[in-house]
Steps between C-alpha positions, in 0.01 A plus 500: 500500500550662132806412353627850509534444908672148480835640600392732665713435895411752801755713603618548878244759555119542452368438183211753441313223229576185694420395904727191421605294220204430214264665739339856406425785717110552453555814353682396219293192389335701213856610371592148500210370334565770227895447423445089496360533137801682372874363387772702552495590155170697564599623828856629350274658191243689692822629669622611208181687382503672812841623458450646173173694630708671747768556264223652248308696799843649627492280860898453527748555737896561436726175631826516425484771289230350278178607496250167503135411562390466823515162643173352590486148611196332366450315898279793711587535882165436710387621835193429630288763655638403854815543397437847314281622838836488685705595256293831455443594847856453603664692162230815627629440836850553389433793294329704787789419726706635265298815418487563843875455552558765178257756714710446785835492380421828284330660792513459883722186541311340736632133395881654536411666857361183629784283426316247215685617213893618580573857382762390264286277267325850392785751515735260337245411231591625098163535478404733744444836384436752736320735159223242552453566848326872459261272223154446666324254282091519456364272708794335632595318222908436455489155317235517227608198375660175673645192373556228753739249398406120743632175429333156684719341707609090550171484654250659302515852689527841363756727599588822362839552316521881448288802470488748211336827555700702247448453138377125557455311096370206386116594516461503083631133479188381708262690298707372156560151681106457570428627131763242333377214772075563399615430114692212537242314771183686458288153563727522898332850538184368454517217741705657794396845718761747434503837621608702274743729481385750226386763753875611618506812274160630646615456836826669459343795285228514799793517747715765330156687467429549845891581598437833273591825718147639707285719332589313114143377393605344168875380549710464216748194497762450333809172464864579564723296306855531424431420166524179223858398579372425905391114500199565650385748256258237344356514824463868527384526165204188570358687818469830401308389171268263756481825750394705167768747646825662297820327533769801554853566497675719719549780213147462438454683791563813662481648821433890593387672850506145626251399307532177232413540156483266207605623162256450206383652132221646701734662719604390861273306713492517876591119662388464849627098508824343399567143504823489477703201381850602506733513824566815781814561360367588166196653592587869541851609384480839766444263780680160389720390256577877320645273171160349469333610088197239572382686822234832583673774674319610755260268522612421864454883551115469394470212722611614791235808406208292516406559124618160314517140692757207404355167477741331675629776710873577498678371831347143472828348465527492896218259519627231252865514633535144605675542775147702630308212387656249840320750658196521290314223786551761800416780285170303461439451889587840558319693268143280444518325817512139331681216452658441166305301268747439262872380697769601333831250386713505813791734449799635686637880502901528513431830562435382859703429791618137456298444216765528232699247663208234492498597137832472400509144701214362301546684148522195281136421672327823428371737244677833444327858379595805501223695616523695202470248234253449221427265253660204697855708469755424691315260716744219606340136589751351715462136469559545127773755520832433425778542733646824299124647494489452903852638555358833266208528685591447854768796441235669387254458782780579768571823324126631519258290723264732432438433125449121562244234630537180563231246407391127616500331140150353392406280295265680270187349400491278129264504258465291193646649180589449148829407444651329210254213471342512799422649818758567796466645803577864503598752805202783538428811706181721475465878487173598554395880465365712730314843439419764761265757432477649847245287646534120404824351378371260219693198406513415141327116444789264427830757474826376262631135552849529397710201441859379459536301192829348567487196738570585859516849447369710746489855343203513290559853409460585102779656490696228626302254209219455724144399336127548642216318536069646480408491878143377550297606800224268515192612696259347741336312190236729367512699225359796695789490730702565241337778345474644830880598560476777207460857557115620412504651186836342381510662137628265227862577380581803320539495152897590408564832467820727444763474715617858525272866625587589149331218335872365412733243594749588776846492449756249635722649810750275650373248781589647797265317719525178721177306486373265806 
């Protein structure tokens, strides 16, 4: 083994990298054979390069109120085509159940009536809006865009974590991840089958294309964002130059007679599709939040009229409650008729009848979320808690068993990365994306490998000082496989353009949004 891996000791979970110790997973045998040559000196200066090219190219994220590049681990995360087959087919499953449960919750209740979902889950949801209810979205589409957050287990098994169907983020890092990754090992590219991932922002413009209102033959599309000061703005900013589509603020548009209109120095513009990447709450200050200056008023108004659609639609915050998503399994029998492809992590509800007891009995042995949270907030991981942190908490759980779960605690997969001198074993989840455009829900190749750079952490979230890792799909072996997954036609990126209708800049507005 290279010298870089020579203290490099399994953790008590499944190494992604390694089957056991000095023995490498078949998939990874070219990634070995190309970080053997290298010192840590090398490794910890291509790291370093990298840095600075996000830091030049604007790829940062805030942590602890400093803004930094993005951290990219130089060690990819592999998954072979078996493993991406499942992984795709049960993400697609997931997001039709939950389409189907948004159709059904907004419209006849069937799922209520029949006793698989209890009444209260909806009607005590924050996120149910009854405004979204007279909405009728073309073609059926509520979540536009998914992100799917799975961990593997002890034994090598996927399982999902959460669901995010509201404003899910995280999609520019793979694109910026696979850029960085294709510089620094270009020679790996060019022995291993990748599928790549440069095809997202075709897919999604496709997508929000065909959710356009009936009867618009040449949609216009447009990007919501709250504005620079959100920290996913980068991200808003990246896609809508890739979609060749204008990047908006709320005051940059206007709505009159229920119609949606985007101000420019050619005068206003009629928008027919808004991807939207700020929060309900903010969305429409006659509707929602009425303090809200980074908003459209009465763009809820033009919805419900059937002239504009919002890409994701408002209302979606009922799917990715995670108290909904213990019942995400039986939503799947009920709705499609099959068995769950993808288990979830066995959880308790102390919203339930005896439930809350089994919690509080066993609550320095489980994981705690409020169903809520974001951004690994307020999650509490019990065997690591101390006793004042599981005193706060279980007062908190007893006084609203509703905004809780209760988690078994798994032991995340590892995967080899740089630290100090060497490598380590690191914590890591996946995200992959999902996009439904009405009649297939495509899965993004590969998705956003997030990792927790402190040892034996288990939140890998960025804004907890989580890093990433370039997630490689590998296909079936032949090139033409992997040319295959791309849309017909894919056009090559669009060149950078303004960012505002009027040709300039947009101006900063406070946050105001939570990102997935």
């Amino acid at each position: 083994m290279a010298d870089i891996f020579d203290a490099y000791a399994l953790a008590d979970a499944w190494d992604e990298m390694f089957e056991r110790p000095g023995e490498v997973r078949t998939a990874y045998e070219p990634v070995l054979a190309a970080l053997q040559p290298m010192d840590p000196a090398e490794l910890r200066f291509r790291a370093d390069q990298m840095a600075r090219s996000f830091t030049d190219r604007g790829v940062t994220y805030a942590f602890a109120g400093e803004e930094r590049p993005w951290p990219l681990d130089l060690v990819p995360r592999i998954l072979d085509a078996l493993e991406w087959d499942l992984i795709s087919r049960g993400v697609a499953q997931r997001v039709k159940a939950l389409e189907a449960y948004l159709t059904d919750a907004y419209g006849s209740c069937r799922a209520f009536e029949d006793g698989v979902v209890p009444w209260r889950l909806l009607l005590n949801s924050p996120h149910f809006h009854r405004a979204a209810g007279p909405v009728e979205p073309p073609g059926g589409v509520r979540i536009h865009v998914a992100g799917i957050d799975l961990v593997r287990d002890e034994q090598g098994d996927f399982r999902v974590l959460e669901d995010n169907v509201r404003v899910p983020s995280g999609v520019s890092y793979v694109i910026e991840n696979r850029r960085a990754m294709t510089r620094i090992f270009p020679s790996l590219f060019a022995e291993q089958h990748v599928l790549p991932v440069d095809g997202y922002a075709h897919r999604l413009l496709a997508a929000l294309r065909a959710a356009a209102p009936d009867g618009v033959a040449d949609p216009r599309v447009v990007v919501l964002t709250p504005g620079p000061s959100n920290a996913a703005y980068f991200e808003h900013a990246l896609l809508a130059r890739l979609m060749g589509v204008q990047l908006v603020e709320g005051h940059d548009l206007v709505c009159r007679n229920n119609r949606v209109w985007m101000r420019t120095t050619r005068g206003e513009m009629p928008v027919h599709v808004v991807y939207r990447r700020l929060d309900d709450d903010f969305l429409d200050p006659l509707h929602f939040r009425p303090d809200s200056v980074i908003g459209c008023p009465g763009i809820l108004g033009a919805a419900q009229a059937g002239t504009v659609t919002l890409a994701n639609a408002v209302g979606n915050g009922i799917a990715d409650d995670k108290l909904l998503y213990t019942y995400v399994p039986d939503l799947i029998r009920y709705y499609l008729s099959e068995e769950p492809i993808l288990p979830n992590v066995e959880s308790f509800r102390p919203d339930e009848p005896g439930q809350l007891e089994a919690v509080l009995d066993q609550l320095d042995r489980l994981v705690i979320k409020p169903v809520d949270g974001a951004g690994g907030q307020g999650i509490v991981i019990g065997p690591h808690a101390d006793k004042a942190t599981l005193d706060r908490v279980r007062k908190e759980v007893v006084a609203d068993p509703r905004g809780w779960i209760a988690q078994r605690p798994v032991a995340l997969s590892t995967s080899p990365t740089l630290a100090g001198d060497g490598m380590a074993p690191r914590h890591i989840d996946l995200r992959p994306f999902a996009v439904n455009d009405g009649d297939e829900v495509w899965v993004l190749p590969g998705g956003l490998t997030r990792v927790a750079l402190q040892e034996g952490n288990l939140i890998v979230n960025s804004s907890q000082g989580g890093g990433s890792k370039d997630t490689w799909v590998l296909t079936d072996g032949s090139p033409a496989s992997a040319a295959a997954d791309e849309p017909a036609g894919t056009p090559p990126p669009v060149a950078p353009r303004q960012l505002g209708p009027d040709g300039t800049t947009l101006q900063g507005v406070p946050e105001g949004a939570q990102q997935q």
